[in-house]
Structure formats: structure tokens, C-alpha cells
C-alpha positions as CSV (number, residue, x, y, z in Angstrom):
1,X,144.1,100.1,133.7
2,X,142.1,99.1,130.9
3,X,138.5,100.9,130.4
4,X,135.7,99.7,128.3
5,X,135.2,102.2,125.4
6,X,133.2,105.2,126.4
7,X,133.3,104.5,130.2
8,X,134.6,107.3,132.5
9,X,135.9,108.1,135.8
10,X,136.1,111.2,137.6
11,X,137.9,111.8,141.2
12,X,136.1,114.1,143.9
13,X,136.9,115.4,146.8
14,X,135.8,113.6,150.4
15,X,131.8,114.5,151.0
16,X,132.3,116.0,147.5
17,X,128.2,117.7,146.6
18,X,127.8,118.6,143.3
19,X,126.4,117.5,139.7
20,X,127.6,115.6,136.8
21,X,126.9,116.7,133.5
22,X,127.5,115.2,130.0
23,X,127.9,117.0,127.1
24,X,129.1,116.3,123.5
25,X,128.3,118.1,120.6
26,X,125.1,116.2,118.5
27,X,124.0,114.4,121.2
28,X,121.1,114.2,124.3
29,X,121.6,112.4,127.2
30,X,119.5,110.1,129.6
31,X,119.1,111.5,132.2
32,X,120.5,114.9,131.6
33,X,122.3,115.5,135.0
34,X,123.2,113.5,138.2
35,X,123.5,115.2,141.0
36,X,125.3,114.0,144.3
37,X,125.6,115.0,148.0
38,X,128.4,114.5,151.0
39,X,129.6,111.7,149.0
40,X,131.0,109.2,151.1
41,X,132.3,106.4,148.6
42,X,132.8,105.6,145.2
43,X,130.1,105.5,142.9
44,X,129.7,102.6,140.1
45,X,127.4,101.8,137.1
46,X,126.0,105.3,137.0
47,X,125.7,105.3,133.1
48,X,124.1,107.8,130.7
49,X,121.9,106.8,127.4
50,X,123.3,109.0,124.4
51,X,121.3,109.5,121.8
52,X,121.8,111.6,118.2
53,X,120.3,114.7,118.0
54,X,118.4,114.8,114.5
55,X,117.8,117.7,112.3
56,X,116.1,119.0,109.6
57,X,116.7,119.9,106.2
58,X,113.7,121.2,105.1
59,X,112.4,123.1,101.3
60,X,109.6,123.5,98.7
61,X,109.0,122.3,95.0
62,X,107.9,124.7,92.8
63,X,106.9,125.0,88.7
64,X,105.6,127.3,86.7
65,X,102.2,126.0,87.3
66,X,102.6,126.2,91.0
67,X,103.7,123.2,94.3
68,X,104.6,119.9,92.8
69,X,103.3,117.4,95.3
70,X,104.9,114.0,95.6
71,X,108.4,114.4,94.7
72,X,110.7,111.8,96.3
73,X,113.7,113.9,97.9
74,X,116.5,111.2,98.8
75,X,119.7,111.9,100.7
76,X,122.4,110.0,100.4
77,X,125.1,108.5,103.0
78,X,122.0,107.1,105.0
79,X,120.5,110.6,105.6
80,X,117.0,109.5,104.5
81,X,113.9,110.0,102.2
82,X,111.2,112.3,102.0
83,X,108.1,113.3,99.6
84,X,106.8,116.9,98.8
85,X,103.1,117.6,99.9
86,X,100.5,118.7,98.3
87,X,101.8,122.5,99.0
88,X,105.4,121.0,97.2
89,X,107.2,121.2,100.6
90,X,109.4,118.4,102.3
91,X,111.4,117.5,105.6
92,X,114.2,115.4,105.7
93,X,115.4,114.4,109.3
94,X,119.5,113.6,109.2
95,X,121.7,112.8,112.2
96,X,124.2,115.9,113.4
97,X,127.0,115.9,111.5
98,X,125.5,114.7,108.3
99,X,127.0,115.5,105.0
100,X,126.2,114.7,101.7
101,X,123.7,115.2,98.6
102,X,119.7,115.8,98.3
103,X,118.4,114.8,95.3
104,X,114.4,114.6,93.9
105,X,113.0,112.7,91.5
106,X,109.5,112.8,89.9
107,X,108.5,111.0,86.6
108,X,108.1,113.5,83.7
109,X,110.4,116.1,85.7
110,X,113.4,117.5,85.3
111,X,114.9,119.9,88.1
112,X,117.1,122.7,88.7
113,X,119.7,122.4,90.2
114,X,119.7,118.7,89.4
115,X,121.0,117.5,93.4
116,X,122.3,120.0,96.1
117,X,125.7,119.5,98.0
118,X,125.3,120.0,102.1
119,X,128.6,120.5,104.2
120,X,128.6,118.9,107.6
121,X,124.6,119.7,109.4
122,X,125.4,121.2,112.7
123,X,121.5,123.0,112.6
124,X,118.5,122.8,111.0
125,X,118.5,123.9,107.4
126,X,115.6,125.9,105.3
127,X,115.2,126.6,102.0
128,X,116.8,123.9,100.5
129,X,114.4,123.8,97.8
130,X,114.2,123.1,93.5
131,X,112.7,124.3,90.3
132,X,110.5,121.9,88.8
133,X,109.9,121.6,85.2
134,X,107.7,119.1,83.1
135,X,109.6,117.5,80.7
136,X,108.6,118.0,76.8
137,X,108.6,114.7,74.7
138,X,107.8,115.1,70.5
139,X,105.8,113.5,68.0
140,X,106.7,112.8,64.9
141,X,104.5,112.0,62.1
142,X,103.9,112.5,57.7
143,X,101.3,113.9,56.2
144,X,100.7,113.2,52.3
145,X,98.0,113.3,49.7
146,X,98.4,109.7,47.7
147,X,102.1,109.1,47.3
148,X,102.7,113.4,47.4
149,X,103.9,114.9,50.3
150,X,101.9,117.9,51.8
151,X,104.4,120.7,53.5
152,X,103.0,124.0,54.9
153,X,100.3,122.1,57.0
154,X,100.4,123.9,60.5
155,X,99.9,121.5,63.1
156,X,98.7,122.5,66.6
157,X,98.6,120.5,69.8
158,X,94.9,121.1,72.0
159,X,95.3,121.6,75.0
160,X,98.7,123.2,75.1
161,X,98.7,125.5,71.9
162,X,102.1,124.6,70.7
163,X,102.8,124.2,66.9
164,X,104.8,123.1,64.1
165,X,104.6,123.0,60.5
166,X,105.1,120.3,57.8
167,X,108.3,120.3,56.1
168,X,108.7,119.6,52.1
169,X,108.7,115.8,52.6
170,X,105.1,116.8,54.8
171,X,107.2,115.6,58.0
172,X,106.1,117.4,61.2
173,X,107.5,117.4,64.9
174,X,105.6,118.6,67.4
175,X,106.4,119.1,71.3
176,X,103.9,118.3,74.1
177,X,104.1,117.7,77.7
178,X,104.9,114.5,79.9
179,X,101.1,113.1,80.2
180,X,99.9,115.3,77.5
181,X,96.3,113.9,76.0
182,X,94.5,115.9,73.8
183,X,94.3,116.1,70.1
184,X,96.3,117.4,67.1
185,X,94.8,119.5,64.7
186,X,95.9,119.7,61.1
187,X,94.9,123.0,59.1
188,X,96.3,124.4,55.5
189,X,94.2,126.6,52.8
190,X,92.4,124.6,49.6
191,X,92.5,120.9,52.1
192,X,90.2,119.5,54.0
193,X,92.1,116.2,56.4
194,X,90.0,113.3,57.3
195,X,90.1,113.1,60.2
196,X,90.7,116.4,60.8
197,X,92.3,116.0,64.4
198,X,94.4,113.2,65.8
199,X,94.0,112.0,69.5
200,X,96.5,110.9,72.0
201,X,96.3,109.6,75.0
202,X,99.4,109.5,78.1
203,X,101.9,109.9,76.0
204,X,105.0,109.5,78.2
205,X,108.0,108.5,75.4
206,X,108.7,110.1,71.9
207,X,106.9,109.2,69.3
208,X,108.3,109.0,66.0
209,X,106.1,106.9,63.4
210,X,108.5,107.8,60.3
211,X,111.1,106.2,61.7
212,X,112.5,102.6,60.0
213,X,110.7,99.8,61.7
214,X,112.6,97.8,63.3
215,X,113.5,94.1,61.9
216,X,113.7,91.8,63.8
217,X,117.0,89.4,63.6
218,X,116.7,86.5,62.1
219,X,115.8,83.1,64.3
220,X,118.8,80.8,63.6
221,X,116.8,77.5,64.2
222,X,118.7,74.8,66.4
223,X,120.9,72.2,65.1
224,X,119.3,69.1,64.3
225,X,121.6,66.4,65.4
226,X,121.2,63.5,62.7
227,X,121.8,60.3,64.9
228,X,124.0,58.5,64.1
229,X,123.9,55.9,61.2
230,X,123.8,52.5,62.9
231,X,125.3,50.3,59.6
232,X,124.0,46.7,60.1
233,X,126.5,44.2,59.5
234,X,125.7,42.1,55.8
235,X,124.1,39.3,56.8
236,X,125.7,36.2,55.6
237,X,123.9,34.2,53.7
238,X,124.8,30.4,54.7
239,X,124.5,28.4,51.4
240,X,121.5,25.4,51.5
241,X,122.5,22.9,52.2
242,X,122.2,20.3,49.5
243,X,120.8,17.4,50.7
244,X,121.8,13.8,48.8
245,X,118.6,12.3,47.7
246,X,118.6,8.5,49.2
247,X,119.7,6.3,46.5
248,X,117.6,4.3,44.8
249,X,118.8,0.9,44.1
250,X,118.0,0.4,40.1
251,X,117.4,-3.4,39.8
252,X,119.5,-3.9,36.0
253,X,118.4,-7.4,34.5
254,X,120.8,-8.9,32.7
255,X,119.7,-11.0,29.8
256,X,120.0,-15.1,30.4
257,X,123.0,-15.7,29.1
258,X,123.1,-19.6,27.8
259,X,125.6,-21.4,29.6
């Protein structure tokens, strides 16, 4: 006999008392338990509500300068998103059996291990945390005197303290933090720089401002379409028409002639 996917049947004994129970790994049930006395007949519709038991996979986000708080932690296969707190932690809730990849993502960070790989979740999982590190972005800049470049000018970043120095062609590139605003300061022996500091603000790309410029192509301007050249047929010229005076009827006298 045919039975509906995920029906049962179970034969008992005549007056049978007892309890029925459902169980299946991952899963609750609704209610738990039935329980039945002297039974006398068959039973129908007694269903059960399953639901999926969730779980957690839960760790912390840390860098050198202490918790990173909101760091987007995605896992894939439908498992879910989360964000770190302000202490750097998070708690993703997947369904039993989940497997797959937990990956975070901050702008300006790079982290370590770059995504973690979880074998089927049959409990909840802890410490499934990442190193967090600020990515460094440069600046790139000349410094010359007229047309002459200047090298040996040490260049330091405030805040931050990191440094570089100008090569012979006076070119310089510096590394500062994603966000980084503060100033650089330009110092050599026998020069004085005016300004003496250069501000930045945000900066959140490389900057490089000895690179090429960049041209932009050339604008090819539509095709004018010349219309066509209507030619207008010669006109013909139909010749006057000469019109015959009326003729005048000249009166000639003869002279008499004697008879």
C-alpha cells in the first residue's frame, strides 16, 4: 500500500499501553512523546511537527590593536550571516548537518586564515575565530628644488611613525594605514620645505602622483550623413513664341496712267 512520504504505521498488541517516541538525529519534535493506554482500536492522524535543531558556530576577531567590531562573517551553502561586536566576537546559527565555509570581510582588512573549512556540524562549535590585520596602502610622491631632484629627504608619516627616504630622482614611497589621516613631514640638513608637512585625509587607495596621467582616448565624433543631393531636372526653356504682327495693308498708288 502506498504511504505518503514521511507517514508511519506501527502494529501493537490488543489493549497495548505504552508511549511513542520520535527520534532522528538534528531534529525536535512537537510534541515530544504520545503516550497511550488499553488501546482498543487503531489510531489515525496522530502526527508529529519536526523541526531542525540549530547550532552554533561561534569565535572572536582580533588585531594587534585589540577586538575588531563589525566584521561581517558569512557562511556559505545557506548557513547564514553574522557581525563581530564591539568585543570582536560573533555567532552564526546553522542547521545540523551543515557543511561548508565561514568567511569575514571588513573594508581595509585583511585576515588570516582568509575563510575556514567546517566538516558536517553535528554540535556547537567555539573558537572558530581570525587574525585581523589593517591593510597598508602607499603614497607616492617627488620632491625637487626647480627642475633638480632632491634625494636623501627622510619622509615620516604622523601619526604612525613610519618612514622612507627620497631616492636620486627625489621619488619617495611611503606606507600608511587604511583610513590613515595625518600629515607627512619632510626633513634633510641645509633645506627648509614650504610647506613643511603635507596633510591627508581618508586615504583608502594608493596614491601615486608621479605616475603618467592618464589620456583620455580620443572622441571619434559621429558621422554626419550628407543628405542626399536632390538634382533638379534642367528646366526647359519653351522658346517665345513669336507672334505675327497683324498686317498692315500698305495702300500703293499707282500713277494715272493715260489711257
Amino acid at each position: 500500500m502506498y504511504k505518503r512520504q514521511g507517514s508511519y504505521s506501527a502494529e501493537v498488541p490488543y489493549k497495548w499501553t505504552g508511549t511513542v517516541t520520535p527520534r532522528k538525529p538534528g531534529y525536535t519534535f512537537e510534541p515530544a512523546s504520545r503516550p497511550y493506554e488499553g488501546l482498543l482500536s487503531s489510531q489515525m492522524g496522530h502526527d508529529y511537527q519536526a523541526s531542525v535543531i540549530r547550532l552554533t558556530i561561534s569565535g572572536r576577531i582580533m588585531s594587534e590593536a585589540g577586538p575588531v567590531a563589525d566584521v561581517t562573517v558569512a557562511a556559505d551553502n545557506n548557513g547564514g550571516v553574522a557581525a563581530t561586536d564591539a568585543n570582536g566576537e560573533f555567532q552564526l546559527a546553522v542547521d545540523y548537518g551543515w557543511r561548508g565555509r565561514i568567511t569575514p570581510t571588513k573594508e581595509g582588512y585583511n585576515f588570516t586564515p582568509p575563510n575556514k573549512a567546517l566538516e558536517a556540524v553535528m554540535q556547537n562549535v567555539a573558537g572558530a575565530g581570525f587574525v585581523a590585520k589593517v591593510k597598508m596602502l602607499t603614497i607616492t610622491y617627488s620632491i625637487v628644488f626647480g627642475p633638480e631632484p632632491i634625494p636623501g629627504v627622510i619622509v615620516t608619516a604622523q601619526p604612525g611613525g613610519t618612514t622612507a627616504v627620497t631616492d636620486p630622482k627625489g621619488k619617495y614611497t611611503i606606507q600608511v594605514p587604511y583610513g590613515w589621516t595625518g600629515d607627512l613631514v619632510f626633513e634633510k640638513e641645509g633645506f627648509e620645505f614650504d610647506p613643511p608637512t603635507k596633510p591627508y585625509t581618508n586615504v583608502t587607495d594608493n596614491i601615486d602622483m608621479t605616475a603618467p596621467a592618464r589620456v583620455a582616448p580620443p572622441v571619434t565624433p559621429p558621422a554626419t550623413t550628407t543628405p542626399p543631393v536632390t538634382t533638379t531636372p534642367p528646366v526647359t526653356t519653351t522658346p517665345p513664341v513669336t507672334t505675327t504682327p497683324p498686317l498692315s495693308l500698305i495702300h500703293i498708288s499707282e500713277p494715272t496712267r493715260p489711257y
